[in-house]
C-alpha positions as CSV (number, residue, x, y, z in Angstrom):
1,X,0.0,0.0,0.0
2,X,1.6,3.1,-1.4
3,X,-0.9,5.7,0.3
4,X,-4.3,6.1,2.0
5,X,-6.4,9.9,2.5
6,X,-9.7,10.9,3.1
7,X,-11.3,12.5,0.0
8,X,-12.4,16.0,1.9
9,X,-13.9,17.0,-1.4
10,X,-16.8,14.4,-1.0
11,X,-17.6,14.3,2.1
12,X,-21.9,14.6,2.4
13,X,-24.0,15.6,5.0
14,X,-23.7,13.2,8.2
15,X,-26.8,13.3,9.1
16,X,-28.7,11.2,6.8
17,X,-30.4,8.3,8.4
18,X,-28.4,4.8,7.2
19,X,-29.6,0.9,8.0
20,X,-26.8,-1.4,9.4
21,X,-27.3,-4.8,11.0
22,X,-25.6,-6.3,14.1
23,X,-25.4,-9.6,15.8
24,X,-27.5,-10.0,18.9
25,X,-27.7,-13.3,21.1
26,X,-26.4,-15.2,18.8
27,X,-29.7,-13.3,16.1
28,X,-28.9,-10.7,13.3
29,X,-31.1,-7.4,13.9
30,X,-31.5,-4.5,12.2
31,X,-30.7,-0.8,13.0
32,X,-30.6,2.6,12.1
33,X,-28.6,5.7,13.1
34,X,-27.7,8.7,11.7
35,X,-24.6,7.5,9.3
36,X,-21.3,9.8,8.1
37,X,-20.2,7.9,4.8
38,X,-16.4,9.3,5.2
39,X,-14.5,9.0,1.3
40,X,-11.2,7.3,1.2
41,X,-8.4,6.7,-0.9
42,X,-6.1,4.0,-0.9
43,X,-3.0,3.6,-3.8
44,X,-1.5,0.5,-4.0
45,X,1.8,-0.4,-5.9
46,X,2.0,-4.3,-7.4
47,X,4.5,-6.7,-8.6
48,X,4.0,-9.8,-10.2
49,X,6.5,-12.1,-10.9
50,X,6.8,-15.1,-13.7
51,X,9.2,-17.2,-14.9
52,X,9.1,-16.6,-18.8
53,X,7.4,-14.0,-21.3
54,X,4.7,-16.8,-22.5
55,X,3.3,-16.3,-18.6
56,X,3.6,-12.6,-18.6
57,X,1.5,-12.2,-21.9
58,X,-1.0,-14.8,-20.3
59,X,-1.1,-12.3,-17.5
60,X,-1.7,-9.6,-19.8
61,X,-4.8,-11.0,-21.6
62,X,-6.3,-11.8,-18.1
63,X,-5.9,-8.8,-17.3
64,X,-7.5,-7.7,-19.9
65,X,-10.2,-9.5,-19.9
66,X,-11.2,-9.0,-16.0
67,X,-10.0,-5.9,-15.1
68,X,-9.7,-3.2,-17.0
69,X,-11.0,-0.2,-16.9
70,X,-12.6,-0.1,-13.6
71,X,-14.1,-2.3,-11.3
72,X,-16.2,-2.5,-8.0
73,X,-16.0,-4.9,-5.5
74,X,-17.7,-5.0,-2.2
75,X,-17.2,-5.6,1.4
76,X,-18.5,-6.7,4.6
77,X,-18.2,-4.1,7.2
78,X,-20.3,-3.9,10.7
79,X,-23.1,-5.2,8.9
80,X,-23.0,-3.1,6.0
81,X,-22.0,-3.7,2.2
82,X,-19.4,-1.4,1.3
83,X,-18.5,-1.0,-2.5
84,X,-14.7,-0.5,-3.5
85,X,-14.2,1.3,-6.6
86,X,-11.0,0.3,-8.4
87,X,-9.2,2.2,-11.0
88,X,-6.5,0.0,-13.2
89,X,-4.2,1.8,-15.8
90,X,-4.0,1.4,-19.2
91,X,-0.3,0.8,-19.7
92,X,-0.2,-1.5,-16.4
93,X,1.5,-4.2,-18.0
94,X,5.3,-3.5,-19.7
95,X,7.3,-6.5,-18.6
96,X,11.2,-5.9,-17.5
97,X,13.6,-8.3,-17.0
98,X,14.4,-8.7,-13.3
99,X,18.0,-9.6,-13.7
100,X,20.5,-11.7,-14.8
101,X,21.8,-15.1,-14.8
102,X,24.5,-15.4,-12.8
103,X,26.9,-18.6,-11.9
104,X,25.6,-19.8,-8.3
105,X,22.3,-18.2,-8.4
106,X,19.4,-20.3,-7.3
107,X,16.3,-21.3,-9.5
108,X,13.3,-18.5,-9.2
109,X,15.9,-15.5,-9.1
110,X,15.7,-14.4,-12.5
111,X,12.1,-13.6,-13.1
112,X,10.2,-11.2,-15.3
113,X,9.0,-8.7,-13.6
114,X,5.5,-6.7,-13.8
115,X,4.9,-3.4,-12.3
116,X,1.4,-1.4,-12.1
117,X,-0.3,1.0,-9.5
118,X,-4.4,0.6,-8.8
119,X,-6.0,3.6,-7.0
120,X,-9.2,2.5,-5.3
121,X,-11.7,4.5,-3.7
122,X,-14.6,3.2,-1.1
123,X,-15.9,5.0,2.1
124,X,-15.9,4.0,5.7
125,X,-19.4,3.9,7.1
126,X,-19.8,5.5,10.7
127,X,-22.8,5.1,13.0
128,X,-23.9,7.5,15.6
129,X,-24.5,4.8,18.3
130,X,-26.1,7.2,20.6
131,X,-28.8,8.0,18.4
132,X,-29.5,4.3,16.8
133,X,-32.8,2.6,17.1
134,X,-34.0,-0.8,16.1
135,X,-35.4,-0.8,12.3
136,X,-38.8,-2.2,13.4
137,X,-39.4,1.0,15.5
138,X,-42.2,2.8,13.3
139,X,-44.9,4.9,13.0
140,X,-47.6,3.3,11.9
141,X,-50.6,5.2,12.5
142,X,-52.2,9.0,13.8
143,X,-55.1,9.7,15.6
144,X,-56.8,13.7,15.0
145,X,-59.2,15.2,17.4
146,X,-60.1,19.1,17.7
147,X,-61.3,20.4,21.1
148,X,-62.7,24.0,20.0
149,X,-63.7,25.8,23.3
150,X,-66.9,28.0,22.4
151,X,-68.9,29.3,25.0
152,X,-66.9,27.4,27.7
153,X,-68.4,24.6,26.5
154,X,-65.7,22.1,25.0
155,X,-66.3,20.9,22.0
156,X,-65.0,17.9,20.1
157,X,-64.8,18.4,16.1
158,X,-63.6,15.3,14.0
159,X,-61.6,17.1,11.6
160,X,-61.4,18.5,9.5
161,X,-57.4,18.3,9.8
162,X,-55.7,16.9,7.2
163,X,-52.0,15.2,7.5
164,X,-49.3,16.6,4.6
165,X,-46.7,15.0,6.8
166,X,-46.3,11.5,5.0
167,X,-45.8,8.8,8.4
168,X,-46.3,5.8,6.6
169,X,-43.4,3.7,7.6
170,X,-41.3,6.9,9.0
171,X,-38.8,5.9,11.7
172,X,-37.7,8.1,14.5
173,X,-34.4,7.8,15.9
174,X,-33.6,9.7,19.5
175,X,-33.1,13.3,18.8
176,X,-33.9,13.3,15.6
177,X,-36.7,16.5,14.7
178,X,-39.8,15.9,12.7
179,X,-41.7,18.6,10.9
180,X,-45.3,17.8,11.7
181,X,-47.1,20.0,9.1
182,X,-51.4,19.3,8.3
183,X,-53.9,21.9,6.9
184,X,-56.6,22.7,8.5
185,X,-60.4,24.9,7.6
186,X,-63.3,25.6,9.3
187,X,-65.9,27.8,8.1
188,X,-66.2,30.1,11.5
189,X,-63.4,29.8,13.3
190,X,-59.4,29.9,12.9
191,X,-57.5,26.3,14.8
192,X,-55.0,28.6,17.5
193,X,-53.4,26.0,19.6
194,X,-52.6,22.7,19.0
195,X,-51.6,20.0,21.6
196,X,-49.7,17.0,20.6
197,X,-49.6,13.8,22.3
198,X,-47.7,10.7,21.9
199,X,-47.3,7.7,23.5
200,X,-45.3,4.5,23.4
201,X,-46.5,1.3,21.8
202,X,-45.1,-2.3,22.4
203,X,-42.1,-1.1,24.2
């Protein structure tokens, strides 16, 4: 390995929401926290070594073949995939001889030699674990109900409140804010406080 950097110029915003799974009791279960993809680098210099020029050009059409331009690959890593990007060269394969014979020298020493460098570039996933939450934890419904005081006398008006906020399978993650928005009309009256409630289900 020849080098390794963070790629400043692509770091996003950390505080997207990312899914990730970890092993539990001997159970896989999944998770979700806020997740800061960093960007890395890594430059690595090869050698490969053969005996003769018919194994270097074999080389050289299986490299062909497999590798070139670019690739991706990917990784296990805490439970999620990770893709590695790698870059091969063009001109990756010009065979040099690696020496010469000389009296005394043992078998394998004199080798063609084949030089190339392969930048790769992948990111390393980090998870907020103070703010992760099991992937089950959803919201799965929202009850409405307008109290409109008039005359001292409360009363209890079934709408007409309408969601714009989209819950259907929205998961909440501690300290994470929500924007509860809904529209609401009434032909003599104006809605001027609003109390919200929650409450926890199943645990």
């Amino acid at each position: 390995m020849a080098s390794v950097g963070i790629d400043s110029g692509n770091i996003t915003n950390r505080f997207v929401m990312g899914k990730y799974t970890k092993r539990e009791h001997g159970k896989l279960k999944s998770y979700v926290s806020y997740l800061y993809s960093m960007p890395l680098t890594y430059s690595f210099n090869i050698e490969i070594r053969c005996e003769n020029m018919n194994t270097a050009m074999k080389i050289n059409q299986a490299y062909r073949e497999y590798f070139y331009k670019n690739m991706t690959f990917h990784m296990n890593y805490k439970g999620t995939v990770v893709p590695v990007r790698v870059g091969f060269p063009e001109n990756a394969f010009q065979p040099t001889p690696g020496g010469t014979y000389q009296p005394g020298q043992a078998p394998g020493e004199n080798f063609i030699k084949i030089s190339l460098s392969i930048q790769c570039e992948t990111y390393q996933p980090i998870f907020d674990p103070y703010n992760e939450r099991p992937a089950d934890s959803s919201i799965y419904n929202m009850g409405l109900g307008i109290w409109v005081n008039r005359d001292h006398s409360p009363e209890k008006i079934e709408g007409p409140l309408k969601w714009v906020t989209d819950f259907e399978d929205m998961v909440l993650v501690s300290g994470q804010d929500i924007l509860l928005e809904w529209k609401y009309s009434y032909f003599d009256r104006d809605l001027l406080q609003v109390d919200l409630l929650y409450e926890e289900e199943d645990g």
